[in-house]
C-alpha positions as CSV (number, residue, x, y, z in Angstrom):
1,X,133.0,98.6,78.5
2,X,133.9,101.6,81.2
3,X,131.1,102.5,83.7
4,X,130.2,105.8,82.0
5,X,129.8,103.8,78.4
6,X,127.5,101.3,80.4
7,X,125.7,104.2,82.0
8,X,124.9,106.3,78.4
9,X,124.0,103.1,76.6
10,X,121.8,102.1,79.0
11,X,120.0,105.3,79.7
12,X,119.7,105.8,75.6
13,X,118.0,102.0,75.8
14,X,115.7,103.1,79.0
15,X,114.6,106.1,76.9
16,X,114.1,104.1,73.6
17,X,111.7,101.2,75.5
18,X,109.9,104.6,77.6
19,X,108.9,106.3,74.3
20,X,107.4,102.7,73.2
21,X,105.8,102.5,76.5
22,X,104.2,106.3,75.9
23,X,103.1,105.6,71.9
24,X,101.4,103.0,73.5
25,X,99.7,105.3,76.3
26,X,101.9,104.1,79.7
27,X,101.0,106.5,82.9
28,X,104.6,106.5,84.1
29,X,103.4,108.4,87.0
30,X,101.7,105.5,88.6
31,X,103.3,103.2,90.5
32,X,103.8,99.5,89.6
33,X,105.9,96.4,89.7
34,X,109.4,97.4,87.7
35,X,111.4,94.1,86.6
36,X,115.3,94.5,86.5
37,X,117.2,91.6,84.9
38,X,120.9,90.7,85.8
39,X,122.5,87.3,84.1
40,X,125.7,84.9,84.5
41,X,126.4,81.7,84.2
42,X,127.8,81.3,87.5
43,X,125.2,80.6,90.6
44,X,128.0,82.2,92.9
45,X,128.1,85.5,91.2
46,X,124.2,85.7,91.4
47,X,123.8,84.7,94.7
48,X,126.7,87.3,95.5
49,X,125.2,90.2,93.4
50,X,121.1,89.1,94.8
51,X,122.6,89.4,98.5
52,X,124.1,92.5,97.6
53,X,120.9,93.8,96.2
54,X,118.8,92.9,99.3
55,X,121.0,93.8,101.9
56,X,121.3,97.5,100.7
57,X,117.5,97.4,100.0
58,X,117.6,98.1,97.0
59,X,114.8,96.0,95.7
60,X,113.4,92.6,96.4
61,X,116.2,90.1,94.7
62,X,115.8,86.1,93.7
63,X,117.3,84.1,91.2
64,X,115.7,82.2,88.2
65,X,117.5,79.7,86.6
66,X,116.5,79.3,83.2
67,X,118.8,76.7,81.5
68,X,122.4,77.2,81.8
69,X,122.0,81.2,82.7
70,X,120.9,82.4,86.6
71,X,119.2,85.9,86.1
72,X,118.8,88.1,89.1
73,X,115.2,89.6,88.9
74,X,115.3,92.8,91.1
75,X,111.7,94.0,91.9
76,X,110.9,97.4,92.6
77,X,107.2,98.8,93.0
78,X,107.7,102.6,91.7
79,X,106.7,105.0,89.0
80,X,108.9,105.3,85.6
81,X,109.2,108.7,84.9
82,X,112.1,109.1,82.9
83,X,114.8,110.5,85.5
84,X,113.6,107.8,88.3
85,X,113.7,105.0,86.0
86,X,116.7,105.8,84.6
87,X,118.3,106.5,88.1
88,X,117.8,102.9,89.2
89,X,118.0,100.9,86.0
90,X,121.7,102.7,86.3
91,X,122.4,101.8,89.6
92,X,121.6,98.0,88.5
93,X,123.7,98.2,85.4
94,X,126.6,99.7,87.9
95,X,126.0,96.5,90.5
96,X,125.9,94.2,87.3
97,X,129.4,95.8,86.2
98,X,130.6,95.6,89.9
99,X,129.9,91.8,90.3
100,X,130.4,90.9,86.8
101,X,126.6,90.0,85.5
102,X,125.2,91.4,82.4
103,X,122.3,93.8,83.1
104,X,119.5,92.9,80.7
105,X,117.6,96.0,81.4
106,X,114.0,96.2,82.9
107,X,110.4,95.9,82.3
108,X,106.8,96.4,84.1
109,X,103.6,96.2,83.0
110,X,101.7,99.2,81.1
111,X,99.6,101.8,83.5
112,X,96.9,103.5,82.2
């Protein structure tokens, strides 16, 4: 999948979950805790792509292994209006693409 394909699939997926989020009466003007999921099966690409991550503070990076998949939970604390959220989840998806992880999108907790 090219980088722009990546980038309008995720944005249309980011949109989809925010209308959910909306129907079910999110505030995406306050700020919270904003979950952003990158998986492999390979502890070196993790630990490459985490490092990566928290070097060019970006978010606050660690790695969960949960069977025989690492995921790289990014955590941001911001709001989710549509063109920030969107911003960063594609800036994950670009450094999942970079360092060969799949982005497994985001999540956070509803604000009301």
């Amino acid at each position: 999948m090219s980088i722009v394909e990546l980038l309008l699939d995720t944005a249309r997926e980011d949109t989809n979950l925010l209308i959910k989020n909306d129907e079910l009466g999110d505030n995406f003007n306050i700020p919270r805790t904003v979950d952003f999921i990158l998986t492999t099966t390979e502890l070196e690409k993790a630990e490459t792509a985490r490092d990566f991550i928290d070097d060019n503070r970006y978010g606050d990076s660690s790695i969960e292994q949960i069977d025989d998949q690492y995921r790289v939970v990014t955590k941001i604390i911001m709001p989710i209006n549509q063109n920030i959220l969107c911003s960063v989840s594609g800036l994950i998806a670009c450094v999942g693409k970079i360092f060969d992880l799949e982005y497994d999108g985001w999540g956070s907790e509803i604000q009301k």
